[in-house]
C-alpha positions as CSV (number, residue, x, y, z in Angstrom):
1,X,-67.0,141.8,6.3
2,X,-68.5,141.5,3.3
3,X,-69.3,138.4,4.2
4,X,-71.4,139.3,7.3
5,X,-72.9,141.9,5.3
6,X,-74.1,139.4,2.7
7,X,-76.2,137.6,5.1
8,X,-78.4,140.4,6.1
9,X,-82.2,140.9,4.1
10,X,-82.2,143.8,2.7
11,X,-80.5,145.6,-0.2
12,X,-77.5,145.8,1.5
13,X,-77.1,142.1,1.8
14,X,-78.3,141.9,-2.0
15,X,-75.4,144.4,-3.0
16,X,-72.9,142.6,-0.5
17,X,-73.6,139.1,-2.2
18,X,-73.3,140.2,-6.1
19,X,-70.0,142.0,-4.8
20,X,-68.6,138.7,-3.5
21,X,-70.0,136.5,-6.6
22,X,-68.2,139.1,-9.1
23,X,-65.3,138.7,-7.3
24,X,-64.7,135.7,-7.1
25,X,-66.3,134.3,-10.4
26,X,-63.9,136.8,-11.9
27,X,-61.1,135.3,-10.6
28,X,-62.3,131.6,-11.0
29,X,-62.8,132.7,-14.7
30,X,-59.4,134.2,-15.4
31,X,-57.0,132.1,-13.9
32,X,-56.1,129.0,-14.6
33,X,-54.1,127.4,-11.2
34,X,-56.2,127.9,-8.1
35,X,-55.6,127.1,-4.6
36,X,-57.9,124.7,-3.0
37,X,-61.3,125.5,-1.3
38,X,-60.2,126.0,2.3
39,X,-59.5,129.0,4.8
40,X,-55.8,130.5,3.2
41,X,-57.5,132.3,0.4
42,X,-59.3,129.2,-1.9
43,X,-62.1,129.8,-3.8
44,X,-65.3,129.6,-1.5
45,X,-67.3,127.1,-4.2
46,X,-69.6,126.2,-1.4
47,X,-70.0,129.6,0.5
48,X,-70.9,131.1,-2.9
49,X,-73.4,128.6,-3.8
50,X,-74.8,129.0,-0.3
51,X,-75.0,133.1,-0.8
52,X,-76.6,132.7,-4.3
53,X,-79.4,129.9,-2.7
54,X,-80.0,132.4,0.0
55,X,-80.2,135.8,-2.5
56,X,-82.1,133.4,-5.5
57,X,-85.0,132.6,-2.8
58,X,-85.6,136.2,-1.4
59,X,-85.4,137.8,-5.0
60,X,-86.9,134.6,-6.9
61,X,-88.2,136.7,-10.2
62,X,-85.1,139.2,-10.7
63,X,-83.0,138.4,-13.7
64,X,-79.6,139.5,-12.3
65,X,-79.6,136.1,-9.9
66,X,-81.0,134.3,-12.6
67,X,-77.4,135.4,-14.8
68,X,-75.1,135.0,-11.8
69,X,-76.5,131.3,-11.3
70,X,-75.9,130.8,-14.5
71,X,-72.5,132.5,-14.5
72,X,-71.7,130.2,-11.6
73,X,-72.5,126.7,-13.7
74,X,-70.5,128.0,-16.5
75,X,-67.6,128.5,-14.1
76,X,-68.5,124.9,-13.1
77,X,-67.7,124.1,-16.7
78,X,-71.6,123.1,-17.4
79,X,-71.7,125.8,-20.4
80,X,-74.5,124.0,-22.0
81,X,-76.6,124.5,-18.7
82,X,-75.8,127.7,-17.8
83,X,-76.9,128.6,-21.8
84,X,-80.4,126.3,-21.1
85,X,-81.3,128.1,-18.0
86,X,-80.5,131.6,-20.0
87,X,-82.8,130.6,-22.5
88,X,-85.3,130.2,-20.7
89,X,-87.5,133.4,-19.9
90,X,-87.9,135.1,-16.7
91,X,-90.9,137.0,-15.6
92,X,-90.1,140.0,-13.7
93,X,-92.1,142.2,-11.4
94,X,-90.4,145.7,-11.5
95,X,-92.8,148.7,-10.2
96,X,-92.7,151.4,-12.6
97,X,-93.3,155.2,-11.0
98,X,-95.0,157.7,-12.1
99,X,-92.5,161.3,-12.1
100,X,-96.2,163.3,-12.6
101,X,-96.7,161.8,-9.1
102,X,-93.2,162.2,-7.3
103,X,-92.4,166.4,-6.5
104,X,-88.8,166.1,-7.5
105,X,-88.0,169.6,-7.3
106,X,-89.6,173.2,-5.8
107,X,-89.5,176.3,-6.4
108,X,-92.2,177.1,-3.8
C-alpha cells in the first residue's frame, strides 16, 4: 500500500516514499545478514532507488532528499560519497508566511 501511495504527486506520495526509505535503510543499516533482493521480503535496492529518482526530480531543491540520497550511498557502503554530496550546499526555496496576514483565531 504504501507502495502505491508512493507513486502518487503530491504530499502524500512525498510522505509515503520517506516512510518506505526509513524503513528500509533502517533495517539495511542495522543488520548484518539480509535476504536477497526478490519478492519474500529482500531489501527492494532497486525499488528504493527508483522511489528516491522519482521524489529527487519533483522536489529537486529540498534538503531532506538530498540526506536520504546520501543515506542511501552510505548504506551502499560509498561513505566517502555520501559525505561529498553532504558537503556540498543546497539552495532551498521555502516560502516563509506572514502570521500578521493569516486570521488564526476570532473573537468576532
Amino acid at each position: 500500500m504504501l507502495w502505491e501511495a508512493s507513486e502518487a504527486g503530491n504530499v502524500h506520495g512525498a510522505i509515503a516514499t520517506l516512510v518506505i526509505l526509513q524503513y528500509y535503510g533502517n533495517a539495511v543499516q542495522f543488520c548484518d545478514v539480509l535476504p536477497p533482493d526478490n519478492d519474500q521480503g529482500g531489501y527492494p535496492k532497486q525499488r528504493c532507488q527508483m522511489a528516491l529518482a522519482r521524489i529527487r526530480k519533483r522536489y529537486s531543491n529540498s534538503a531532506l532528499w538530498k540526506l536520504e540520497e546520501a543515506r542511501m550511498e552510505a548504506v551502499d557502503g560509498r561513505a566517502s560519497v555520501a559525505v561529498d554530496m553532504l558537503s556540498q550546499p543546497i539552495k532551498t526555496e521555502m516560502r516563509f508566511v506572514d502570521l500578521n496576514d493569516v486570521m488564526l483565531f476570532s473573537d468576532n
